[in-house]
N, C-alpha and C positions, 0 to 999 in steps of 0.2 A: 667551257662554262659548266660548272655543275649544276646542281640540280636535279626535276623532276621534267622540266621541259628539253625538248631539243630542239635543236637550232636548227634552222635550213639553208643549205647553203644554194644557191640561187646565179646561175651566169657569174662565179666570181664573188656576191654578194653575199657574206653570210647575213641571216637573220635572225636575231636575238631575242627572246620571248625573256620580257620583264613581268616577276611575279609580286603580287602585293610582297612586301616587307622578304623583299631578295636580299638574297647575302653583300652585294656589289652594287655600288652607286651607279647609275646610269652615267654617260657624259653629260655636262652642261647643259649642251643645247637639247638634250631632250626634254629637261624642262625649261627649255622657251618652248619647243615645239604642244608644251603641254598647256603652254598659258596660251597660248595661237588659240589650240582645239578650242579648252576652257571657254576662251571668250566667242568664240564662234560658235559652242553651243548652247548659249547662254543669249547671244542676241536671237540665234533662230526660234528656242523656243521663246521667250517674252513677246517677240514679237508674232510668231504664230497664233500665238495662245489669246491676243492681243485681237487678232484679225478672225482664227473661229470666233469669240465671244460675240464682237461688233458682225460679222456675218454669217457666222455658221461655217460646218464643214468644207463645203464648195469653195469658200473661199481659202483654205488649206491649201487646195489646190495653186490656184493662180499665185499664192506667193510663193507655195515653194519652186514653182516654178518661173518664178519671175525676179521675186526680192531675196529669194535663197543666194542662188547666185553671186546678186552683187555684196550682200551683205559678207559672204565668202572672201570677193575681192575687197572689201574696206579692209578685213581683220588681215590679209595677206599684205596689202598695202603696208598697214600700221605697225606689223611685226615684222618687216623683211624677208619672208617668207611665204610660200607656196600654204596653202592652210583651207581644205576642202571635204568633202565625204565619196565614199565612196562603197562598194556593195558587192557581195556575190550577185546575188541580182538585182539590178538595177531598174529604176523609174525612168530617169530620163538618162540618155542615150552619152549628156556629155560628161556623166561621173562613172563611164567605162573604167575598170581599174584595169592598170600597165599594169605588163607582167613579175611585177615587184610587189605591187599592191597585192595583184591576185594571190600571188603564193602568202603572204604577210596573211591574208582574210582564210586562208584553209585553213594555215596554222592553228587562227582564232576559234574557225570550227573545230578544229577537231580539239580544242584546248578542254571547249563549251560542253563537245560529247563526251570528253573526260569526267565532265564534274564541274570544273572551273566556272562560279559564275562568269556571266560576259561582262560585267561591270566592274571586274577586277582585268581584264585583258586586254594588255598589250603589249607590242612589238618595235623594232626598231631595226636598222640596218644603215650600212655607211657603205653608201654609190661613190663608183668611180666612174665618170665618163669623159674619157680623152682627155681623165687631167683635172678636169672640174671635178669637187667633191661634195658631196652634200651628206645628209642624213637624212634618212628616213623615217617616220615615226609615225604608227600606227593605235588608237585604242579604240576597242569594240563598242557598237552602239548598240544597245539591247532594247528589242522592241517592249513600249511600253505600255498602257494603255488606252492612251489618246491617241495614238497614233494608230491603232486597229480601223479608225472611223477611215482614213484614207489607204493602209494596209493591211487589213483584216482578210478574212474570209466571209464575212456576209457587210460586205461597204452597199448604204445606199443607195438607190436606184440614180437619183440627182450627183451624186458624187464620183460614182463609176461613172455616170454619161458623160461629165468634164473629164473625170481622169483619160477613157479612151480615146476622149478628142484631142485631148493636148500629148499624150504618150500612146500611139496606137500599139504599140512594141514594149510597153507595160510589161514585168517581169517580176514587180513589186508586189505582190498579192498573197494572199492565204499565210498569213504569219500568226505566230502565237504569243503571248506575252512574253518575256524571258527569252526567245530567240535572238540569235544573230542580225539583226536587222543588215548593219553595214558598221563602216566603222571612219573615223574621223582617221584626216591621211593628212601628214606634215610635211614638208621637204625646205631643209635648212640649208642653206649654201654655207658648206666649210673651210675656214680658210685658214691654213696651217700660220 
């Protein structure tokens, strides 16, 4: 692949960094895997934005940890597809990124220390396991400013006391605008 990025090659896997207005169409299904994200992060914020306004901060909390999730599972439902977030460091324990994810999310960093805004990055890869094939598809979520009230560096005294109870192993803190937050993770099942 040419270019200015480089690829990583991974157990087998190589991984593909997609640049705004790249020379080469991506394959198909990385945009389904883009309309999954799309709609997945389009229900989570309306409906967060939805639930601070009606309760404030605190409540940020409990849906992302509660309604995040399933809302995850409707959009993975609806699109035949795997379709979730996932983090160099994480909040809650069960969007651990596999070690596909992980290497996919350094790329992004180190794309971000390049220059590259985050809002322009991402990534993609095509799994082989025993046969079964899928694709993988990665794009970065850049922290933005609403989202400082629950990952910031000075969160509310009311908001940290939910956030430690429900994440005692909280890893999500002290972020700046424009960073790395995490990044939306696809996985297509492909069938020759």
């Amino acid at each position: 692949m040419s270019g200015r990025h480089t690829a990583w090659l991974l157990a087998g896997v190589l991984i593909l960094p997609l640049a705004a207005g790249g020379e080469e169409a991506p394959p198909n299904w990385v945009t389904e895997a883009r309309q999954g994200a799309a709609e997945l992060g389009r229900n989570l914020v309306s409906t967060l934005q939805q639930s601070i306004q009606a309760e404030g901060p605190v409540a940020a909390v409990a849906f992302c940890r509660l309604q995040a999730p399933e809302i995850a599972d409707q959009v993975s439902t609806a699109h035949a597809m795997q379709v979730g977030r996932t983090a160099l460091r994480v909040r809650n324990p069960d969007n651990q990124p596999d070690a596909c994810e992980q290497r996919m999310l350094e790329l992004m960093q180190a794309r971000l220390a390049a220059g590259e805004p985050a809002s322009q990055i991402e990534v993609f890869a095509v799994h082989n396991d025993n046969g079964a094939r899928s694709g993988r598809w990665m794009r970065a979520i850049p922290m933005q400013p609403l989202c400082l009230n629950c990952h910031g560096s000075n969160i509310a005294t009311p908001v940290a006391a939910t956030i430690d109870a429900g994440y005692p192993q909280d890893q999500a803190r002290d972020f700046e605008v424009g960073e790395l937050r995490g990044a939306f993770t696809v996985t297509v099942p492909l069938h020759d």
